[in-house]
C-alpha positions in Angstrom: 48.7 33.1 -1.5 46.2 35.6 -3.1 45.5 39.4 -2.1 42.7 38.7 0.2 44.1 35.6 2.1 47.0 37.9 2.3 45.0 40.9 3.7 43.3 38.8 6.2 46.6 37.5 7.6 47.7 41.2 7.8 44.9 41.9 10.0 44.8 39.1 12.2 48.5 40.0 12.5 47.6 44.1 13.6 44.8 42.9 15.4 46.7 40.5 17.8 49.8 42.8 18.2 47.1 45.1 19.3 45.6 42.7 21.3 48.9 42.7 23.3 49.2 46.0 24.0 51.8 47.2 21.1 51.3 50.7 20.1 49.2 51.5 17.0 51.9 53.1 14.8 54.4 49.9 16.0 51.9 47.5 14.9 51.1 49.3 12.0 55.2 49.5 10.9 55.3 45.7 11.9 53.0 44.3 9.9 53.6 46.1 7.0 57.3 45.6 7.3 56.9 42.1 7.9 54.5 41.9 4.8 56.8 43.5 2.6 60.0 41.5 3.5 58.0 38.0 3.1 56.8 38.9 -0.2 59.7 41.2 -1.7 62.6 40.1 0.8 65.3 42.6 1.6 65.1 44.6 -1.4 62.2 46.9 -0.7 64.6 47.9 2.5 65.7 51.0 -0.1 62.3 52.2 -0.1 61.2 51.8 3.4 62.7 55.4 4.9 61.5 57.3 1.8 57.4 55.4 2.4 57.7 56.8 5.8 58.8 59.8 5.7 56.9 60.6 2.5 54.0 60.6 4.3 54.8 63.6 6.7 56.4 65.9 4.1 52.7 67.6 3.7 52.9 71.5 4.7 49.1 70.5 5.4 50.3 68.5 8.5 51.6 71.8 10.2 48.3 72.3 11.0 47.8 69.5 13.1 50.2 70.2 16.7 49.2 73.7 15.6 45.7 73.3 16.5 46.4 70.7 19.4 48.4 73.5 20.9 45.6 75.7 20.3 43.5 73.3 22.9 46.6 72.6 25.5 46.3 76.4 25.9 42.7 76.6 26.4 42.7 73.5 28.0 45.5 74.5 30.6 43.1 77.5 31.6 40.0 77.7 33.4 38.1 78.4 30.5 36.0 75.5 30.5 34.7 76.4 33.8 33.8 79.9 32.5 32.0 78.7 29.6 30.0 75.8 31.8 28.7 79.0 33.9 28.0 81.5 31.2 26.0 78.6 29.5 24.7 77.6 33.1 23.0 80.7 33.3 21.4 81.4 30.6 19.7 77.6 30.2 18.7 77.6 33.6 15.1 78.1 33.2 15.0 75.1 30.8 14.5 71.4 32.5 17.6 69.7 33.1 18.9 72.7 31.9 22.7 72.2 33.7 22.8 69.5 31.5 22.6 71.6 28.6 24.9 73.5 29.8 27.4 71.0 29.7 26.6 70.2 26.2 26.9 73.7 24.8 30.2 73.9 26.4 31.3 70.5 25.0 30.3 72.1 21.5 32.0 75.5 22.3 35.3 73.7 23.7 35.3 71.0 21.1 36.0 73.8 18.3 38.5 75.5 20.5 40.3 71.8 21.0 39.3 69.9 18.5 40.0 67.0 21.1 37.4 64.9 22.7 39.5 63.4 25.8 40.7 67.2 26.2 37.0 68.1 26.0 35.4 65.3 28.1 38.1 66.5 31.1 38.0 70.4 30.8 34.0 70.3 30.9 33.5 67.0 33.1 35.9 68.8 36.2 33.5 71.1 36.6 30.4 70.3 35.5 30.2 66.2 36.3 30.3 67.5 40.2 28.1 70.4 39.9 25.2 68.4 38.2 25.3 65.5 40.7 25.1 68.0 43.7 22.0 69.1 42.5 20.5 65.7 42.2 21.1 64.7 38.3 21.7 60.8 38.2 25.4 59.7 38.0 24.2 58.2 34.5 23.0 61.1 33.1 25.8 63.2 34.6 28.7 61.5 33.4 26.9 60.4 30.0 26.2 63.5 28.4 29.8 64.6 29.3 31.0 61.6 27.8 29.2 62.1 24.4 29.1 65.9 24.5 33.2 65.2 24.2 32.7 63.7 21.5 31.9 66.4 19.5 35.4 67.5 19.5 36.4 65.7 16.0 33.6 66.4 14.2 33.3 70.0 14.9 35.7 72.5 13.6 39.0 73.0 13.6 39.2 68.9 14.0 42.5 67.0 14.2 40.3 64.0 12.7 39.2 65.8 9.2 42.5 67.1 8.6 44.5 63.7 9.2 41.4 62.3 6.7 42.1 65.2 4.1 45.7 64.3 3.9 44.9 60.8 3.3 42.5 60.9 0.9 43.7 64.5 -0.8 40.7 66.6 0.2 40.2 69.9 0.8 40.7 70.6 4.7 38.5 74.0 4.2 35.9 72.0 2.9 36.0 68.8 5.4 35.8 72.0 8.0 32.7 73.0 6.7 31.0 69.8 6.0 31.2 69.0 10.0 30.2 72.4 11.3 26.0 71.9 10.2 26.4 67.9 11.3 27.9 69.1 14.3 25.7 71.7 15.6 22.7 68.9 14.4 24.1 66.2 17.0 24.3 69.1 19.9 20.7 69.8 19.3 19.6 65.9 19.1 21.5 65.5 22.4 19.8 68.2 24.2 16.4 67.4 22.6 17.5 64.0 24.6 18.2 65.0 27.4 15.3 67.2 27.9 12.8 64.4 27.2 14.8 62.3 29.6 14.6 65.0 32.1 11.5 65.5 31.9 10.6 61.5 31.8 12.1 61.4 35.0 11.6 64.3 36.7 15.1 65.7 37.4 16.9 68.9 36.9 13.1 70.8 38.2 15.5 72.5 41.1 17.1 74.3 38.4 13.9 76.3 37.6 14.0 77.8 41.1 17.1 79.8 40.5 17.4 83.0 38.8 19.8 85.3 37.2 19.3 88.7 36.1 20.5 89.8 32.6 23.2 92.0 34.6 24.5 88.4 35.8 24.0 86.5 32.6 25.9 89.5 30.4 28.8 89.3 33.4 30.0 86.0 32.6 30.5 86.4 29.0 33.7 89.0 29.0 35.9 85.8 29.2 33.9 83.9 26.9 33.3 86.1 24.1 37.6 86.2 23.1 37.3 82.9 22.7 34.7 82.6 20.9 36.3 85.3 18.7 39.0 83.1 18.0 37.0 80.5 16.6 34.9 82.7 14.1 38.8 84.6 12.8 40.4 81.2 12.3 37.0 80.1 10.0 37.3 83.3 8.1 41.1 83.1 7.6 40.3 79.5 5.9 37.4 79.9 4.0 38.0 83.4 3.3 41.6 82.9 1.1 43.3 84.5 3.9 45.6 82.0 5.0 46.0 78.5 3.9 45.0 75.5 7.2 48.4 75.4 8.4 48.9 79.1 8.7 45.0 79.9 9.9 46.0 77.1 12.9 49.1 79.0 14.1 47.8 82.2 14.3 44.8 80.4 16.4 47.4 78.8 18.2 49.1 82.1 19.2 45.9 83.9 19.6 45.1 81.3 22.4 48.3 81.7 24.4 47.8 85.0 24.2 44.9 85.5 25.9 44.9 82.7 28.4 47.9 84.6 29.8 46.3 87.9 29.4 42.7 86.7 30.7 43.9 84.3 33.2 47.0 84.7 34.0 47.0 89.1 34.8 43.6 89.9 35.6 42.5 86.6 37.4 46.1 85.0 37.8 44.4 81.4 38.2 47.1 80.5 35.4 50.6 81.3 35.9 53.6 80.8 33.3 55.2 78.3 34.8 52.2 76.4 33.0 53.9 77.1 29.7 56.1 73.9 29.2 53.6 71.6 30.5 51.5 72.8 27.4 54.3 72.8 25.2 55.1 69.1 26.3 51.3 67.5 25.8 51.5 68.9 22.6 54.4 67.4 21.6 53.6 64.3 23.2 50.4 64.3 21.3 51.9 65.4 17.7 54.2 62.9 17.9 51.9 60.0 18.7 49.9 61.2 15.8 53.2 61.5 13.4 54.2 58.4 13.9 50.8 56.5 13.0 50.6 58.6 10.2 54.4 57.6 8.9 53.4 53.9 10.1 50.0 53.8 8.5 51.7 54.9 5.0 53.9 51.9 5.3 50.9 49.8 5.7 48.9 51.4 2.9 52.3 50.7 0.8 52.0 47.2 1.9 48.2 46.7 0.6 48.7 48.7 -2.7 51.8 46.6 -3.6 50.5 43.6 -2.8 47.5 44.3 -5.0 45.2 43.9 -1.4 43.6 46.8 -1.8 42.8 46.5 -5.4 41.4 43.0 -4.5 39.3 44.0 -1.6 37.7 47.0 -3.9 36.9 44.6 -6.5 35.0 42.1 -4.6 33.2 44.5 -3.4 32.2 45.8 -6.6 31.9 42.8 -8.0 28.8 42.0 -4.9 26.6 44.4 -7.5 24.4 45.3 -4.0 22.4 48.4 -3.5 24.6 51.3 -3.2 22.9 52.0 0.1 23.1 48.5 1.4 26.9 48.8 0.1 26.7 51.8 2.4 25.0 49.9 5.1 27.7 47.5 5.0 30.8 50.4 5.2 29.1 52.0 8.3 28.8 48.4 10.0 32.6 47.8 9.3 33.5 51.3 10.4 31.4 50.9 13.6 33.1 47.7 14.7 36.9 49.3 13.7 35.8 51.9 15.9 35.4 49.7 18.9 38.7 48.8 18.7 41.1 51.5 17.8 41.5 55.0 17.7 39.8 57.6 14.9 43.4 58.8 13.3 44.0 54.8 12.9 40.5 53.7 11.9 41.2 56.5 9.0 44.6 56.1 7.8 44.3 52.4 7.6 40.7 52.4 6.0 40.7 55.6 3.4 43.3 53.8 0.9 40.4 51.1 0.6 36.8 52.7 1.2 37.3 55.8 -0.4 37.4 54.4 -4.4 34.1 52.5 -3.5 32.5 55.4 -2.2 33.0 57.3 -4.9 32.6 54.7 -7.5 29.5 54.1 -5.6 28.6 57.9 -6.4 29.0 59.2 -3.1 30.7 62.4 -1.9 33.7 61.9 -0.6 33.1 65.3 2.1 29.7 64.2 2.8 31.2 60.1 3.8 33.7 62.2 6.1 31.1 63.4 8.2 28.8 59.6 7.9 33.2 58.1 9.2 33.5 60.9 11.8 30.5 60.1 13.3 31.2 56.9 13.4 34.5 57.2 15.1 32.1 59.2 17.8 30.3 56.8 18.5 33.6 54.4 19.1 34.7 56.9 21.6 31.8 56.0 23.8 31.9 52.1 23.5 34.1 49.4 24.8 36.3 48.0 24.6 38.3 51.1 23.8 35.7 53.6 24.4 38.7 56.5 24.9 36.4 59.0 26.8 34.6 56.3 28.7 38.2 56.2 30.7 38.4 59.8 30.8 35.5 60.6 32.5 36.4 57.9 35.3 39.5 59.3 35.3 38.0 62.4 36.7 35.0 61.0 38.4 36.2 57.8 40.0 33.8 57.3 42.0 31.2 56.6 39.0 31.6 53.3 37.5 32.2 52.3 34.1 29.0 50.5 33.6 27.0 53.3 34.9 28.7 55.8 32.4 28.3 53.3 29.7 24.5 53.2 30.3 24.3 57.1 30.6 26.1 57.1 27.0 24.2 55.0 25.2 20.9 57.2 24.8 23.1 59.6 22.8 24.7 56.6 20.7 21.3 56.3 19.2 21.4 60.1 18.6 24.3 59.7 16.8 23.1 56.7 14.4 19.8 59.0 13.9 22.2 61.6 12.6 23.7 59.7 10.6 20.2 58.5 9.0 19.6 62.1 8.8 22.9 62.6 6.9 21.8 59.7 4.6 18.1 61.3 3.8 19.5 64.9 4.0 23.0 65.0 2.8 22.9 68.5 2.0 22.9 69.0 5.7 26.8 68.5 5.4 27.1 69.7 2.4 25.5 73.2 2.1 28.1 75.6 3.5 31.0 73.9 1.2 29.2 74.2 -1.7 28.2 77.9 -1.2 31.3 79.1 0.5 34.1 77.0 -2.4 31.5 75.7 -4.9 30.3 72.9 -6.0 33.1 69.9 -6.0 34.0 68.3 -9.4 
């Protein structure tokens, strides 16, 4: 049987234990298990612990329940709420200007999580209500939630860019910076969105009516502002050579404990300490997942390097001689459909062993197609089949149907391929800040 036969039994394999239900890192660890022992029989059985675990000996992986602990905090706290309403009143005098809002705090929350489904619930509890009582469509309400979420693994700190800098041996510092620009470019082509389609259809007007003084609007940033804080130490403690990403995510990680007890749980006491295992728990719970399909994906990537797969798939596509933007073309298209089906930490530890020497033989940059992937995985949180935030959202808001948050996302889906286009004509967008803060990359 040759390489690429091979390979395509391998994924019709994942893709029907998938298909069934089977956990990602399970199906992963199956298939490549089952690959192995067909081809090599018993003997590779010596090596399988060692592939595994080999794969989560990187200090760099510290980082990542680090910084998920670092959202269960924030997440566990009203701080969501307080940023939707400090946001809420200073965008009030713009059209559909609640809906902006809920952007900016997507983008604010995003770099304090770096989750999307964490985002999407903290921001759509309050806000998701809120718009529809003052008359914003349930399309447009849930939507923009929906996508705003999004934003939360593309903007830094993002679980995402450090699970793709461990498998393709990049610089975490400099993945950080390549999303922050590309990030705060999507927040502004979502509200430039979302005011045209405001404005098109004649909503959000009631917000003009109400006013808040600059006593009110400086009042609701005391709670904000710490958090805010947080974010802007943790970015200097990595790209200042303070502290490497493992350390710079613990001391975030404490730093937002900290303060949601101090903020929320003595002067407000709307958090009590009782919420302290729950947090410890979902971070665990979470860790874990994301341990085990990067142990399981190793395995896999063992499987397609030693049965000269990978090697086969790289040369036929070099061998197509195309364009190096239409090879591009074609990468985004095959990203875009893995992202309908399985999760971003999947869709990059099973792709990077493959895409990553065309994209560079290609003469791409290997930060810059981290951003073009991420995106991509954004846009697969907001599409079915597996559309992840798509359920969270009518997890929260019930009531709204699928289809109707589905048609309120899709506006912002066409955002997200104009930034990419963007990224494509402009690639210093993402970029920029690495090159000036760490150099140019060799």
């Amino acid at each position: 049987m040759s390489p690429l036969v091979s390979g395509l039994v391998m994924l019709a394999a994942l893709l029907a234990l998938l298909a069934i239900g089977t956990p990602i890192a399970f199906a992963l660890g199956l298939v490549a298990v089952g690959a192995l022992f067909t081809v090599y029989g018993p003997f590779f059985l010596e090596t399988l612990g060692e592939q595994f675990f080999s794969a989560m000996a990187s200090f760099s992986l510290v980082s990542i329940p680090m910084f998920i602990l670092m959202g269960a905090a924030v997440a566990s706290s009203p701080a969501g709420k307080d940023l939707y309403e400090a946001l809420d009143r200073w965008l009030n005098r713009v059209p559909g200007g609640l809906v902006l809002s809920n952007l900016g705090a997507c983008s604010i929350f995003a770099a304090l999580s770096g989750s999307s489904p964490a985002t999407c619930a903290a921001i759509g509890k309050m806000g998701i209500p809120e718009m529809r009582k003052r008359g914003y469509p349930a399309e447009i309400a849930s939507g923009s939630i929906a996508a705003g979420g999004t934003l939360g693994i593309l903007i830094p700190p993002s679980v995402t860019m450090i699970v793709y800098g461990i498998a393709t041996e990049t610089s975490i510092g400099r993945l950080f910076l390549a999303g922050l620009l590309p990030g705060f470019m999507l927040t502004v082509y979502f509200m430039i969105w979302t005011i045209i389609a405001c404005r098109r259809r004649g909503i959000g007007l009631s917000d003009l009516t109400e006013s808040f003084s600059m006593r009110e609007r400086f009042a609701a940033l005391p709670r904000v502002l710490p958090f805010l804080l947080i974010i802007a130490a943790v970015l200097y403690t990595l790209y200042g050579g303070v502290a490497t990403p493992s350390e710079a995510a613990g001391v975030g990680a404490l730093f937002c404990l900290v303060l949601v007890a101090i903020i929320y749980g003595v002067f407000s006491h709307s958090w009590n300490f009782r919420q302290m295992p729950t947090i410890f728990r979902d971070t665990l719970k979470e860790s874990v997942m994301i341990m085990l399909i990067i142990g399981a994906s190793e395995l896999f990537a063992f499987a397609l390097s030693s049965m000269f797969i990978t090697q086969s798939i790289a040369q036929a596509i070099a061998d197509m001689e195309v364009n190096r933007w239409v090879l591009m073309g074609i990468v985004n298209v095959f990203l875009l459909i893995a992202g309908f089906f399985l999760p971003p930490v999947g869709v990059i530890l099973m792709t990077a062993p493959i895409l990553i020497p065309i994209i560079i033989n290609a003469g791409f940059d290997p930060y810059w197609f981290a951003v073009i992937l991420t995106i991509n995985m954004e846009i697969g949180l907001i599409t079915p089949p597996v559309g992840l935030n798509l359920y969270v959202i009518n997890g929260i808001a019930p009531d709204i149907s699928l289809g109707s948050i589905l048609r309120g996302s899709l506006p912002y889906v066409l955002c997200m391929v104009l930034g990419i286009v963007t990224l494509c004509v402009f690639p210093q967008i993402a970029l920029f800040l690495p090159n000036l803060v760490m150099g140019v990359a060799l």
